[in-house]
C-alpha positions in Angstrom: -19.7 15.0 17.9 -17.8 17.8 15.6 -13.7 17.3 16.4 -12.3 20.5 14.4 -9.2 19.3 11.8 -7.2 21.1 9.6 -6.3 18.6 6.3 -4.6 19.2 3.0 -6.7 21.7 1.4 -6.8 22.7 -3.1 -4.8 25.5 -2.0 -2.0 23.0 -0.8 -2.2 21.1 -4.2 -2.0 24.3 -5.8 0.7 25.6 -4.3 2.5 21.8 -4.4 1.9 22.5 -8.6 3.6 25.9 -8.7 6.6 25.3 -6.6 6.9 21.2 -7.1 8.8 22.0 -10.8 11.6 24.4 -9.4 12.0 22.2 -5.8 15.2 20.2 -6.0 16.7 18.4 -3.1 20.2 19.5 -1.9 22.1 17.0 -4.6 20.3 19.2 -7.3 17.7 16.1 -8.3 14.2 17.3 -9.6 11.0 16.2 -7.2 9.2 13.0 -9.1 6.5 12.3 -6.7 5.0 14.0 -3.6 2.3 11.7 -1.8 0.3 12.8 1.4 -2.0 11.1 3.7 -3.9 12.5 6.3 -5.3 9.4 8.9 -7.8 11.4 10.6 -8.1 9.9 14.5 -10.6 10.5 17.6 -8.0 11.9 19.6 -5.1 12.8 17.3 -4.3 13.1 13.5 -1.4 11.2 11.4 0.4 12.3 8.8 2.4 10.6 6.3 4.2 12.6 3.4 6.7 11.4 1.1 9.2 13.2 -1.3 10.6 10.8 -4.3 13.4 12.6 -6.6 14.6 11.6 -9.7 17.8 10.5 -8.3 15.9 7.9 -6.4 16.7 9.9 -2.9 13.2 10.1 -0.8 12.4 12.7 2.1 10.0 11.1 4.0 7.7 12.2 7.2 4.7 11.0 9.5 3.9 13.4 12.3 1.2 13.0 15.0 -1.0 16.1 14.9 -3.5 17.4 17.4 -5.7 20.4 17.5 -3.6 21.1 14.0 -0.2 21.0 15.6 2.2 18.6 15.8 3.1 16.9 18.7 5.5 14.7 16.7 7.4 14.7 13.2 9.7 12.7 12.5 11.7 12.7 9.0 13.7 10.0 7.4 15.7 9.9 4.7 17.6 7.5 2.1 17.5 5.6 -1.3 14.8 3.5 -2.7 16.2 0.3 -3.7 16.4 -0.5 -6.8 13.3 -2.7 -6.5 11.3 0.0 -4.8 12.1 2.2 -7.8 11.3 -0.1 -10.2 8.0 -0.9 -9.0 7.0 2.8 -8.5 8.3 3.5 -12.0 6.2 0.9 -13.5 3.0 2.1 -11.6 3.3 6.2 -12.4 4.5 5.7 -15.7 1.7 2.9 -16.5 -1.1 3.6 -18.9 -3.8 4.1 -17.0 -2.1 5.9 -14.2 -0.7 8.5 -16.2 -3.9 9.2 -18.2 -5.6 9.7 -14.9 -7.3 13.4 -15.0 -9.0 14.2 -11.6 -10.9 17.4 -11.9 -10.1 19.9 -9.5 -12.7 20.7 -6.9 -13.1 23.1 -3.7 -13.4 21.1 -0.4 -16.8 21.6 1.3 -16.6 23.4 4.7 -18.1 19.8 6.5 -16.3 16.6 5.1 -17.9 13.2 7.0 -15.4 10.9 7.4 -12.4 12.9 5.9 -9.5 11.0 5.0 -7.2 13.5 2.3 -4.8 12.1 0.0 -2.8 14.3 -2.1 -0.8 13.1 -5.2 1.6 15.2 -7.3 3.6 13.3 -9.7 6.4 14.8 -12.2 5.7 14.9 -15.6 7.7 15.9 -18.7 7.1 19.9 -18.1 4.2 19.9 -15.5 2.7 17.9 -12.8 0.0 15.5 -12.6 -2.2 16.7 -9.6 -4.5 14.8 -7.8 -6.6 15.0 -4.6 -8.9 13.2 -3.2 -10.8 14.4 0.6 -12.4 11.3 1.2 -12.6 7.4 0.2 -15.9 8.4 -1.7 -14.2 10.7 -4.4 -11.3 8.1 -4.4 -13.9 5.6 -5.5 -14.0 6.7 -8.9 -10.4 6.2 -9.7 -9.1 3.4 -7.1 -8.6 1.2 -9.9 -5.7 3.8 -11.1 -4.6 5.5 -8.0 -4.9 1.8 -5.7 -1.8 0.5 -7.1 0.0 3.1 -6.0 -1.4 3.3 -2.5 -0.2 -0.3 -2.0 3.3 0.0 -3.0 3.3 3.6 -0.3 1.6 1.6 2.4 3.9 -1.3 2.4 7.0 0.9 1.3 6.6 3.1 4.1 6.0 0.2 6.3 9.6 -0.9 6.6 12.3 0.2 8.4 13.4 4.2 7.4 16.6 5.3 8.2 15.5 8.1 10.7 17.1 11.7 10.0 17.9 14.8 11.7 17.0 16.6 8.4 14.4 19.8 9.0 10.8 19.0 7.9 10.0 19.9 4.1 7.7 22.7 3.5 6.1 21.0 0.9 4.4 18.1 3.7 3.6 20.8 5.9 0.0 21.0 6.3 -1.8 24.5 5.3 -3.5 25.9 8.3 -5.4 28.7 6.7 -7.7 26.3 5.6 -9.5 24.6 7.9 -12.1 21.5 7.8 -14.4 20.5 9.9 -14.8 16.8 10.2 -17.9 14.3 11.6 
């Protein structure tokens, strides 16, 4: 059966690429990464999104979507620690993560097993873009982009200070587009 779900469309990375370089947080620090994660469920949809700034402040989210809508966000906000930030520096500013070009391509309007990540990360005058609608185009760069994935996962596993803080625009989820998934 065909359950209907709206994911993180080009247009989304796009948009993330022409408005990630002039979007500062409130203290007036520069955004360094943006990651997104769409967990695509029978009944209901997760979302994770996180906001890294130069300052080492994070803007954090996971809402529970159905139908497209959320029935639950919840932001948090804080520091990375220093060894959070140390290990995230090392992995976007290694080699072979920063030499990673992933070609931009247009989603299909039928994606089998759809799980979106999007990845935006700050560099010197532009962003490094990258999206990927399913574990089969993440295949071809997992050795790169896997590093990366771990540290979120585990980072994002441990206790977040919660935070009354409104939801950030930028890991709001673009409804014009949507995706059908199987």
């Amino acid at each position: 059966m065909r359950r209907p779900m709206t994911i993180l469309s080009v247009v989304m990375g796009i948009g993330l690429a022409a408005t990630a370089g002039s979007a500062e947080t409130a203290k007036g620090a520069a955004l360094r990464l943006m990651l997104s994660e769409v967990q695509p469920g029978t009944m209901a949809t997760e979302q994770y999104c996180t906001l890294v700034f130069a300052d080492r402040h994070f803007h954090a989210e996971k809402a529970n979507r159905k139908m497209g809508q959320d029935r639950d966000r919840k932001v948090y906000e804080g520091q990375l620690s220093d060894a959070d930030w140390n290990a995230l520096d090392g992995i976007l500013d290694s080699k072979q993560f920063r030499e990673l070009k992933v070609p931009l391509t247009m989603p299909p309007l039928v994606i089998e097993n759809s799980h979106p990540y999007t990845i935006s990360v700050a560099r010197e005058n532009k962003f490094q873009n990258m999206e990927f609608l399913d574990n089969k185009s993440l295949k071809p760069y997992e050795s790169q982009v896997k590093p990366l994935l771990q540290w979120w996962k585990s980072w994002r596993g441990t206790h977040l200070p919660e935070s009354s803080a409104p939801s950030d625009s930028r890991c709001i989820l673009d409804k014009t587009h949507a995706v059908f998934s199987n």
